[in-house]
Biopython code that builds the backbone (N, CA, C, O; Angstrom):
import numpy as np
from Bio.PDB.StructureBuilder import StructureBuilder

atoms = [
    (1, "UNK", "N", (109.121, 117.206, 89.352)),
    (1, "UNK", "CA", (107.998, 117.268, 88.444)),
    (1, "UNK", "C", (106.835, 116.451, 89.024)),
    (1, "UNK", "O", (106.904, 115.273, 89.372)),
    (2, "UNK", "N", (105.901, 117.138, 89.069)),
    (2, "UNK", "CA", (104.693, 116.488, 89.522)),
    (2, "UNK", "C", (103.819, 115.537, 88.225)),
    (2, "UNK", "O", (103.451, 115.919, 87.114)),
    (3, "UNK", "N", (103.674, 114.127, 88.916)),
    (3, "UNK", "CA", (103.436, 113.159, 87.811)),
    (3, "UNK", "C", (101.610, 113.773, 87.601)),
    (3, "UNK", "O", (100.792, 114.209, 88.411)),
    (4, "UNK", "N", (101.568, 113.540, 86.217)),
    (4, "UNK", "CA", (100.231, 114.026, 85.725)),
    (4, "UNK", "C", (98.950, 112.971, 86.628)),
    (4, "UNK", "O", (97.967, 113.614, 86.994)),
    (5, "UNK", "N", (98.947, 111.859, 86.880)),
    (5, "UNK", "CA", (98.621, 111.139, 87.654)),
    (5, "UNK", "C", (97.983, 111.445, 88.887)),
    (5, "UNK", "O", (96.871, 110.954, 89.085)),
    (6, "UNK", "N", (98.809, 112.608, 90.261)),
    (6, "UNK", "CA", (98.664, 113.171, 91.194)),
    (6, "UNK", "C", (97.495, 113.440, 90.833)),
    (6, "UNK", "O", (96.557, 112.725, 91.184)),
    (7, "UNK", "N", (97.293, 114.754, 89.898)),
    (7, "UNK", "CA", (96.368, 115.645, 89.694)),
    (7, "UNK", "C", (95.238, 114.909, 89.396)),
    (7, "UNK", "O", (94.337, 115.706, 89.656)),
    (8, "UNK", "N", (94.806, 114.055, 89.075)),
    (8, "UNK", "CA", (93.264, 112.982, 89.078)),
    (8, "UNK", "C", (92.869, 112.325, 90.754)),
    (8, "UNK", "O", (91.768, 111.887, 91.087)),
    (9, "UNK", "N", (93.904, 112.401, 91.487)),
    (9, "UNK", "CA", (93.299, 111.833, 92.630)),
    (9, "UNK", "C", (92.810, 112.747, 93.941)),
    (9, "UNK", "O", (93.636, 112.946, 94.832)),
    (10, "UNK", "N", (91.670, 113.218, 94.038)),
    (10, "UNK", "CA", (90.830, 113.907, 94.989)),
    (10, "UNK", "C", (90.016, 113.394, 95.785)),
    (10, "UNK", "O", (90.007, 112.201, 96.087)),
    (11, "UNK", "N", (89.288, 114.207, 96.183)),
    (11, "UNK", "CA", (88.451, 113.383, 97.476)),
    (11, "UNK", "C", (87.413, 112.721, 96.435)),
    (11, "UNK", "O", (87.196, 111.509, 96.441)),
    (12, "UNK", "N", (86.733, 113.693, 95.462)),
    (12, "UNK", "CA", (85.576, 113.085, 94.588)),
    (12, "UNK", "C", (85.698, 111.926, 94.039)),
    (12, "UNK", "O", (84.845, 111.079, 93.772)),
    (13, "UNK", "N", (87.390, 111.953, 93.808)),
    (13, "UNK", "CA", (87.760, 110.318, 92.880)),
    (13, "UNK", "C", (87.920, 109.437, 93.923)),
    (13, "UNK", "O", (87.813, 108.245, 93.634)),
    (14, "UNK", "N", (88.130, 109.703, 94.962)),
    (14, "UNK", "CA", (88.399, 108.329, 95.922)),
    (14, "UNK", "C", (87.326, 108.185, 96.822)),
    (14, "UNK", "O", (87.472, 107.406, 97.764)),
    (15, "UNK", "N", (85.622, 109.191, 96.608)),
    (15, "UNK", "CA", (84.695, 109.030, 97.895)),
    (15, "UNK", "C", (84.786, 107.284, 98.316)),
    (15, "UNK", "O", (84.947, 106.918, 99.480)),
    (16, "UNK", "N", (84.628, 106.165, 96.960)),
    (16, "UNK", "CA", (84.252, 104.762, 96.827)),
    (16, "UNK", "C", (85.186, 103.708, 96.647)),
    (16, "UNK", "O", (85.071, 102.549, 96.247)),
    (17, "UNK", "N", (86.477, 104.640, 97.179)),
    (17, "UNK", "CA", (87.323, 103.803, 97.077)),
    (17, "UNK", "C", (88.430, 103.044, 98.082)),
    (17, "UNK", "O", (88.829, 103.785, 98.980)),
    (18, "UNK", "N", (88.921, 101.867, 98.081)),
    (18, "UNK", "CA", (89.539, 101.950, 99.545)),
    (18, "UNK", "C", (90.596, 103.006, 99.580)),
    (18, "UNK", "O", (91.045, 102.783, 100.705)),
    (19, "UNK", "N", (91.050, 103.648, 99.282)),
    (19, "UNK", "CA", (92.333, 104.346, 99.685)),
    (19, "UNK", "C", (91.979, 105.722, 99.406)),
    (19, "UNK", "O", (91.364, 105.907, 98.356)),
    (20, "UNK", "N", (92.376, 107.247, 100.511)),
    (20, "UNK", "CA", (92.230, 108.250, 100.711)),
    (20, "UNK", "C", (93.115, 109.086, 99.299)),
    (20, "UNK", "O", (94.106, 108.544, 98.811)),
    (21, "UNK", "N", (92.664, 110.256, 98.841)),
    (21, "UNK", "CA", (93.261, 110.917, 97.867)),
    (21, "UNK", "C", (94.830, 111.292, 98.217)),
    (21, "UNK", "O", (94.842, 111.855, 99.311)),
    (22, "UNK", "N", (95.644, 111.220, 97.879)),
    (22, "UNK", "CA", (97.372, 111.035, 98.258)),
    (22, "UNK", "C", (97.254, 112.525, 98.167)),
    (22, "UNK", "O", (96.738, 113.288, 97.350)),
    (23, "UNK", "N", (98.134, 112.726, 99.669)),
    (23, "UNK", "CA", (98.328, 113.950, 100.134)),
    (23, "UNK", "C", (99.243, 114.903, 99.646)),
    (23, "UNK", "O", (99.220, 116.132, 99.594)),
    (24, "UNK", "N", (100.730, 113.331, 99.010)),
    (24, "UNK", "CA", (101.958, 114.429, 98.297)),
    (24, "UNK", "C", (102.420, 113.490, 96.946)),
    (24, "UNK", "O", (102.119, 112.313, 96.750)),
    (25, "UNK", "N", (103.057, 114.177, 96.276)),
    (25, "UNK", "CA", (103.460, 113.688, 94.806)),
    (25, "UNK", "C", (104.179, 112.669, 95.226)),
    (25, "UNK", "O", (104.141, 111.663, 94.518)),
    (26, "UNK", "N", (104.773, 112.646, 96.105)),
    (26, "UNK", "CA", (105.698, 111.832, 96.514)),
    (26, "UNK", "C", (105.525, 110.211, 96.598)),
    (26, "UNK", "O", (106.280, 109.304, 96.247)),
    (27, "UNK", "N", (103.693, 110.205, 97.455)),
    (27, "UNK", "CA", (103.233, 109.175, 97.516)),
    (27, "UNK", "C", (102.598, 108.595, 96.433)),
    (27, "UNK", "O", (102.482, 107.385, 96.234)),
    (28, "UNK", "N", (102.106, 109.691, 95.594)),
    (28, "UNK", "CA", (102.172, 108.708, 94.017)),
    (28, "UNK", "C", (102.720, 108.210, 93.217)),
    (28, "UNK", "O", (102.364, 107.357, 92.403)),
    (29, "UNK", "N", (103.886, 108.833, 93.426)),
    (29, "UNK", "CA", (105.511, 108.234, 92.596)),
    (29, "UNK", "C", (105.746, 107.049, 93.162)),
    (29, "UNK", "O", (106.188, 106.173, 92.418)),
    (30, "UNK", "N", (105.599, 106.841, 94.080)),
    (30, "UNK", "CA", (106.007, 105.460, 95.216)),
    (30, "UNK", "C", (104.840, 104.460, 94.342)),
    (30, "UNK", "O", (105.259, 103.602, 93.566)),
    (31, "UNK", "N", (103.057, 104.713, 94.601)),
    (31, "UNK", "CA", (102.399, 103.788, 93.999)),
    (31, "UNK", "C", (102.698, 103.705, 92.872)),
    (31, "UNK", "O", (102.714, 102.492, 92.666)),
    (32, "UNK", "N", (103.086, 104.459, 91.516)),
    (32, "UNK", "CA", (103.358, 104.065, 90.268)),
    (32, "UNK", "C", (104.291, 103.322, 90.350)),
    (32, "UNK", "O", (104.015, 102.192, 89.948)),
    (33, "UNK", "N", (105.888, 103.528, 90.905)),
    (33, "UNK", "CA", (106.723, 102.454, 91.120)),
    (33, "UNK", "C", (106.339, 101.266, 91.396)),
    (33, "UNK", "O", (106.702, 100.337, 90.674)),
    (34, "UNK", "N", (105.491, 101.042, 92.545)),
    (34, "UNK", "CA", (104.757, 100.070, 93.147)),
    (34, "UNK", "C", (104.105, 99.055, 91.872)),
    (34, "UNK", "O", (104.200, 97.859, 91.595)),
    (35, "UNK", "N", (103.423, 100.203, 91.296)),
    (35, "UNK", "CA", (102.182, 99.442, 89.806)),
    (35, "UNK", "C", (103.302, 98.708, 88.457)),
    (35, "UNK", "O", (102.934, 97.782, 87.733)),
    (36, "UNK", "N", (104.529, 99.303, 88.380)),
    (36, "UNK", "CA", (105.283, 99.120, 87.256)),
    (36, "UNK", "C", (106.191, 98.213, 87.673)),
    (36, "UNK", "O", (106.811, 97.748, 86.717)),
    (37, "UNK", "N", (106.567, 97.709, 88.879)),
    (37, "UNK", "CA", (107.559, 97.096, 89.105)),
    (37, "UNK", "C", (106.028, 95.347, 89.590)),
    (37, "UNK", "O", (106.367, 94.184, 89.810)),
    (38, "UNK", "N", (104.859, 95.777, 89.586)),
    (38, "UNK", "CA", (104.225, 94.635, 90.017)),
    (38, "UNK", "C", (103.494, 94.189, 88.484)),
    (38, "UNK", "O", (102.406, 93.614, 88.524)),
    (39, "UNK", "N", (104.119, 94.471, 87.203)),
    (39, "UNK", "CA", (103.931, 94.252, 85.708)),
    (39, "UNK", "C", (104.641, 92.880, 85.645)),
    (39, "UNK", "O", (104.366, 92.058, 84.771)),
    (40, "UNK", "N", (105.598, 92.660, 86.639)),
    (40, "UNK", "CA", (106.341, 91.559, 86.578)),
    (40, "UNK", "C", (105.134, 90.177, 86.676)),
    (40, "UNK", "O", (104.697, 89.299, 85.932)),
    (41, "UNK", "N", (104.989, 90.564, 87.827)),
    (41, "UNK", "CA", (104.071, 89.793, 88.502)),
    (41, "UNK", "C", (102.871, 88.644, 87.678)),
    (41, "UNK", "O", (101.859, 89.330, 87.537)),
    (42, "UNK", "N", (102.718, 87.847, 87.355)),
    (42, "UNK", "CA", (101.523, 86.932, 86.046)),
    (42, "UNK", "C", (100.137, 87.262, 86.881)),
    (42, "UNK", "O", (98.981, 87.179, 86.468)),
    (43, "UNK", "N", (100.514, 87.580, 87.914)),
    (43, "UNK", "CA", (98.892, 87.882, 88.702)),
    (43, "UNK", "C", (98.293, 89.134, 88.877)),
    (43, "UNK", "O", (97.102, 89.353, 89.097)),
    (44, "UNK", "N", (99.188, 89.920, 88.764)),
    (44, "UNK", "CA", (98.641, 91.270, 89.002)),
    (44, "UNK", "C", (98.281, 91.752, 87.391)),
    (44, "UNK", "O", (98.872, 91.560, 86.328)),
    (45, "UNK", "N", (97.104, 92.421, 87.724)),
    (45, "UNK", "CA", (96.238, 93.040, 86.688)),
    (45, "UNK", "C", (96.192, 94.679, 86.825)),
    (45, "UNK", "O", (95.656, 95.080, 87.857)),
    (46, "UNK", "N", (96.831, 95.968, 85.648)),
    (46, "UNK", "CA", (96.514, 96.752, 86.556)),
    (46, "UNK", "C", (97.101, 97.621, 85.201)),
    (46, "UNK", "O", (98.191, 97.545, 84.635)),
    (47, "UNK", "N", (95.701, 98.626, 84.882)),
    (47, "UNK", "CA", (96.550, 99.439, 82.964)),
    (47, "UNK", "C", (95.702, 100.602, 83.817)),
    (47, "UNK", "O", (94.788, 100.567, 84.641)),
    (48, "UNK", "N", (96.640, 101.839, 83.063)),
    (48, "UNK", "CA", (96.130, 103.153, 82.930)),
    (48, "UNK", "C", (95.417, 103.090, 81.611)),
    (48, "UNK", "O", (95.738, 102.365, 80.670)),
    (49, "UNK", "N", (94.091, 104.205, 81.663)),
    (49, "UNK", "CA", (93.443, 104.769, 81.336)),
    (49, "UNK", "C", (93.683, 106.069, 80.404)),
    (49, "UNK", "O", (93.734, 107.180, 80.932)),
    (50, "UNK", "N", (93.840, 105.898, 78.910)),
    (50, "UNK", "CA", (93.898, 107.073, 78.190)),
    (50, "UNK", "C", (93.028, 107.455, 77.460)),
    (50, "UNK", "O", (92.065, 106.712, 77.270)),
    (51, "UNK", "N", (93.092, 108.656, 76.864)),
    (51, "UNK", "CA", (91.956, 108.766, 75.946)),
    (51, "UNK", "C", (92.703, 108.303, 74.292)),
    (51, "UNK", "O", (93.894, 108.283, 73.981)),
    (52, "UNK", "N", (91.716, 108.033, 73.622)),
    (52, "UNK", "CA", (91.959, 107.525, 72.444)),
    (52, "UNK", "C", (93.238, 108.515, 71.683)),
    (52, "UNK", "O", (92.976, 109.714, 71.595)),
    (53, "UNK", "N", (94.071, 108.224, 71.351)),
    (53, "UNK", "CA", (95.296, 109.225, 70.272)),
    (53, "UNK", "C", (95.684, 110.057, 70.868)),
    (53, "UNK", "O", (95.922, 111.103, 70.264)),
    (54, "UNK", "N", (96.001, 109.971, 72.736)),
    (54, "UNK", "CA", (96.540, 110.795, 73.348)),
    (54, "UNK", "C", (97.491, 109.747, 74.525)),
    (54, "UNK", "O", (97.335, 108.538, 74.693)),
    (55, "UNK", "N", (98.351, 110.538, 75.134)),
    (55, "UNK", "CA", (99.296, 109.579, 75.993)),
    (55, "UNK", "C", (99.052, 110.681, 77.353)),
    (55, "UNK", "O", (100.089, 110.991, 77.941)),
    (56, "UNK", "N", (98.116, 111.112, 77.729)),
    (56, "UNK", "CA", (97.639, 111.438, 78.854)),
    (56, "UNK", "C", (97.187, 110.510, 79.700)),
    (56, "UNK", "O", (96.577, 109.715, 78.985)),
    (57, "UNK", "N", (97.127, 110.115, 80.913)),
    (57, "UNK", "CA", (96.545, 109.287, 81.488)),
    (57, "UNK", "C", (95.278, 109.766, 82.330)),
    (57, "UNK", "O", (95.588, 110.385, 83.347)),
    (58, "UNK", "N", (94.059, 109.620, 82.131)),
    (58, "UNK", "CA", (92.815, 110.078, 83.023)),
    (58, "UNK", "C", (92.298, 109.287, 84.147)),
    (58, "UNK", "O", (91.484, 109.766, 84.936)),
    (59, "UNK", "N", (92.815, 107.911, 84.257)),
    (59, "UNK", "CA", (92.849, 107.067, 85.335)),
    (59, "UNK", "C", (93.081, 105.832, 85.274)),
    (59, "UNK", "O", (93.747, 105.609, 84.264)),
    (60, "UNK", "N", (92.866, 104.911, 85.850)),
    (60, "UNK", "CA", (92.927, 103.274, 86.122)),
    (60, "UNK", "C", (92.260, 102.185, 86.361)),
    (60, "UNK", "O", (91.521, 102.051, 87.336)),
    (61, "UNK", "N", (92.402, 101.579, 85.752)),
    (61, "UNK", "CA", (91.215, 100.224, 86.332)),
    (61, "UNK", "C", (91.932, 98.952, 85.987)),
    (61, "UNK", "O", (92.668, 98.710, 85.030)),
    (62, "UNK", "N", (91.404, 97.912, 87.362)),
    (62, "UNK", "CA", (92.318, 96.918, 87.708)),
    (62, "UNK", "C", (91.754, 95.869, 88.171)),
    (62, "UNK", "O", (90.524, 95.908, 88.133)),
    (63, "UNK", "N", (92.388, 94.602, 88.754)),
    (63, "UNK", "CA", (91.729, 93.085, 89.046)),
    (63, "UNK", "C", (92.159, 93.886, 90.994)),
    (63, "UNK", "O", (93.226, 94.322, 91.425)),
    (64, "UNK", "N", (91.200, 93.798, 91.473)),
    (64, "UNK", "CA", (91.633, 93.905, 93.074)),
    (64, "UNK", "C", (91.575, 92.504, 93.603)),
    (64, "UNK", "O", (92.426, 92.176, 94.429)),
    (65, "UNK", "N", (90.878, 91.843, 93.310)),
    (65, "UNK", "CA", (91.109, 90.716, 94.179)),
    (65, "UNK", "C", (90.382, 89.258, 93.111)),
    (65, "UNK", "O", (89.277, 89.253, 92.569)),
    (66, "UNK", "N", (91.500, 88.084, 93.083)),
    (66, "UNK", "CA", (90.978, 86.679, 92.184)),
    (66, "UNK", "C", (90.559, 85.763, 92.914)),
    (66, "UNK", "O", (91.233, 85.406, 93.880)),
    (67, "UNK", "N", (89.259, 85.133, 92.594)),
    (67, "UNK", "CA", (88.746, 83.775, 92.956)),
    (67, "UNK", "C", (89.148, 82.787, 92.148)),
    (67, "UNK", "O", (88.455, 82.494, 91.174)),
    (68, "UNK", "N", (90.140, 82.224, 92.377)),
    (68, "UNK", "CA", (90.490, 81.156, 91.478)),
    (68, "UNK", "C", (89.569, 79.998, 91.510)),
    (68, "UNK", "O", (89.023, 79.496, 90.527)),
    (69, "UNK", "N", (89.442, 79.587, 92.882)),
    (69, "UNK", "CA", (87.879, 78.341, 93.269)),
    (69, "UNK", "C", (86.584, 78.688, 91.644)),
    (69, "UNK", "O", (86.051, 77.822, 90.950)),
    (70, "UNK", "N", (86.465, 80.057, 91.527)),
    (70, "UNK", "CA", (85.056, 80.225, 91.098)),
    (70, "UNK", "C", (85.387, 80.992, 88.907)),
    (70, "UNK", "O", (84.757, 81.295, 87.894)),
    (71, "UNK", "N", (86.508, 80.916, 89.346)),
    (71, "UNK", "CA", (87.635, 81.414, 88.150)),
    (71, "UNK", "C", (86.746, 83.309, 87.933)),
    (71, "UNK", "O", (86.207, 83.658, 86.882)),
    (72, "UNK", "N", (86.813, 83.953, 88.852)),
    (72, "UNK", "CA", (86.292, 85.220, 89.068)),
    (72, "UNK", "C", (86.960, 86.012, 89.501)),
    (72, "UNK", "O", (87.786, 85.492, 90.252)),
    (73, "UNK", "N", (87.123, 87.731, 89.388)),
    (73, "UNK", "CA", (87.841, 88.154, 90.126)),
    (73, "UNK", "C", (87.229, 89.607, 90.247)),
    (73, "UNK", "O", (86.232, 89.454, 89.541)),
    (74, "UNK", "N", (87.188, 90.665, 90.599)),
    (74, "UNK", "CA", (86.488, 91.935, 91.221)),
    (74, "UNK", "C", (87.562, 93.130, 90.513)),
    (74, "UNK", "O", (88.776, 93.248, 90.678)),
    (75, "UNK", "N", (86.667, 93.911, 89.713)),
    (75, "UNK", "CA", (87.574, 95.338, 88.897)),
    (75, "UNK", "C", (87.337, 96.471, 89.852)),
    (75, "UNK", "O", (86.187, 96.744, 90.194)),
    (76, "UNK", "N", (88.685, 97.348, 90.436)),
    (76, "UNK", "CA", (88.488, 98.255, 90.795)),
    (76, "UNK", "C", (88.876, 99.432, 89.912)),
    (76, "UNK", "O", (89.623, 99.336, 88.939)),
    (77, "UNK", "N", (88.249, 100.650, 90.378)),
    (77, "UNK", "CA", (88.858, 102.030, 88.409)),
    (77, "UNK", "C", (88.301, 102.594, 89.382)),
    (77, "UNK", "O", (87.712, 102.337, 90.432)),
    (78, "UNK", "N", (88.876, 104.009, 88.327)),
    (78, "UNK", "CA", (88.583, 105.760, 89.325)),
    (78, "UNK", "C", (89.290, 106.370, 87.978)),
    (78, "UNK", "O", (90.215, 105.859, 87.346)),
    (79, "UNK", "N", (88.753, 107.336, 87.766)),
    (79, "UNK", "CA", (88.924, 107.751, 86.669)),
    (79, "UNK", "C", (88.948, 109.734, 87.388)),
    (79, "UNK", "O", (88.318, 110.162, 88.355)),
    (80, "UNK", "N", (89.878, 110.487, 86.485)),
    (80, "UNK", "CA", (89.532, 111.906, 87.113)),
    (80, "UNK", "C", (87.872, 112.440, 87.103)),
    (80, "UNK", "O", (86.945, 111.873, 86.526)),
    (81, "UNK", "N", (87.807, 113.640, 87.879)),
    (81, "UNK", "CA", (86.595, 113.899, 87.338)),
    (81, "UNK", "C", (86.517, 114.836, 86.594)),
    (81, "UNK", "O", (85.482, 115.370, 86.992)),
    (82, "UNK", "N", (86.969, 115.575, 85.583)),
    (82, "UNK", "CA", (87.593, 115.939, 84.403)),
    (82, "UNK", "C", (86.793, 115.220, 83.012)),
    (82, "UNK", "O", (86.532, 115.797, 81.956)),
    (83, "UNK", "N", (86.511, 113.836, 83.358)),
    (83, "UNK", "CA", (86.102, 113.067, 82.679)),
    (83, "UNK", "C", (84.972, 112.362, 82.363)),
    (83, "UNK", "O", (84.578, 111.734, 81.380)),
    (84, "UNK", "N", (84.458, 112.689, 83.693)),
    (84, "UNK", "CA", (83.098, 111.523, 83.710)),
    (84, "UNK", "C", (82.334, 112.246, 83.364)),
    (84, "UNK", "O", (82.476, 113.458, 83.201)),
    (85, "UNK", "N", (80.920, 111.263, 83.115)),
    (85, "UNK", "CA", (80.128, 111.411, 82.628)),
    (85, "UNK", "C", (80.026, 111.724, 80.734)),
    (85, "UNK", "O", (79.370, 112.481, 80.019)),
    (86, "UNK", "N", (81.131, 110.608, 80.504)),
    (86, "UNK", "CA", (81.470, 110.559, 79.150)),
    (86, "UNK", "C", (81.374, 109.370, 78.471)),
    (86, "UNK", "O", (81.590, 109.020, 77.310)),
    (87, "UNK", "N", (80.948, 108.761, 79.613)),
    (87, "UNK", "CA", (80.641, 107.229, 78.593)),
    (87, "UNK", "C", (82.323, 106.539, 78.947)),
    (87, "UNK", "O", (82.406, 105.312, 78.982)),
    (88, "UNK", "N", (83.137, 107.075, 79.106)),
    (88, "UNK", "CA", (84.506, 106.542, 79.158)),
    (88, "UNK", "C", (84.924, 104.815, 79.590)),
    (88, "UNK", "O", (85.483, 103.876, 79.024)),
    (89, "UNK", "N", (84.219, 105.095, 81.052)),
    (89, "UNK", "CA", (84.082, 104.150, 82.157)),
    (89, "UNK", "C", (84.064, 102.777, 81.754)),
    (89, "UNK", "O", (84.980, 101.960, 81.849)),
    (90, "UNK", "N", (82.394, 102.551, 81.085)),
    (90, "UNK", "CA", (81.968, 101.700, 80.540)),
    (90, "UNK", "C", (82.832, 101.002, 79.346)),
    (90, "UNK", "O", (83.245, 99.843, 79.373)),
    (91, "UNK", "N", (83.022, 101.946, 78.290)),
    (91, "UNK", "CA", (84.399, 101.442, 77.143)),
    (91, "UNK", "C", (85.677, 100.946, 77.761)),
    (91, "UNK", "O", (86.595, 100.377, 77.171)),
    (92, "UNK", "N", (85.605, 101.221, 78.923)),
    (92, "UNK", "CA", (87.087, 100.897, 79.683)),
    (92, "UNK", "C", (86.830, 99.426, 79.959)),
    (92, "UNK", "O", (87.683, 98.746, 80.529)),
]
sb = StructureBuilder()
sb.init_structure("model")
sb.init_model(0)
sb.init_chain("A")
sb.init_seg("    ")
for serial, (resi, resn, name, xyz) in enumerate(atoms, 1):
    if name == "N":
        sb.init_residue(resn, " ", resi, " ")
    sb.init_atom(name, np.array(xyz, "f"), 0.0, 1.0, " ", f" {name:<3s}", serial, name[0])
structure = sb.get_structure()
């Protein structure tokens, strides 16, 4: 079964992002494992994206990197494009 997830990541969703659109389902199953097993983690920051009264996921947004020195840290998100231009982003 192909995770609903796959299907949001394209070239359009990743032009600005570090990492290339995943070539097989395979390699997204691996990063979700990756994302759910790093929930453990007190440092890692990192939620899917739904729409309100639905359990679809339309994308992600996350802490990529913490300045603890400056108590700051940098949000990365990508959302399908299915979606944008909905105001979504911003509420996220």
């Amino acid at each position: 079964m192909q995770p609903k997830v796959f299907s949001l990541i394209d070239k359009a969703v990743t032009e600005f992002l570090t990492w290339p659109p995943h070539q097989t389902v395979e390699l997204t199953k691996s990063l979700l494992a990756e994302w759910i097993s790093d929930y453990e983690k007190p440092d890692v920051y990192n939620w899917v994206i739904e729409l309100k009264g639905e359990k679809v996921p339309i994308g992600n947004i996350s802490v990529v990197r913490h300045r603890d020195e400056t108590l700051s840290c940098d949000l990365g998100y990508c959302m399908g494009t299915r979606w944008w231009g909905n105001g979504l982003m911003p509420e996220a």
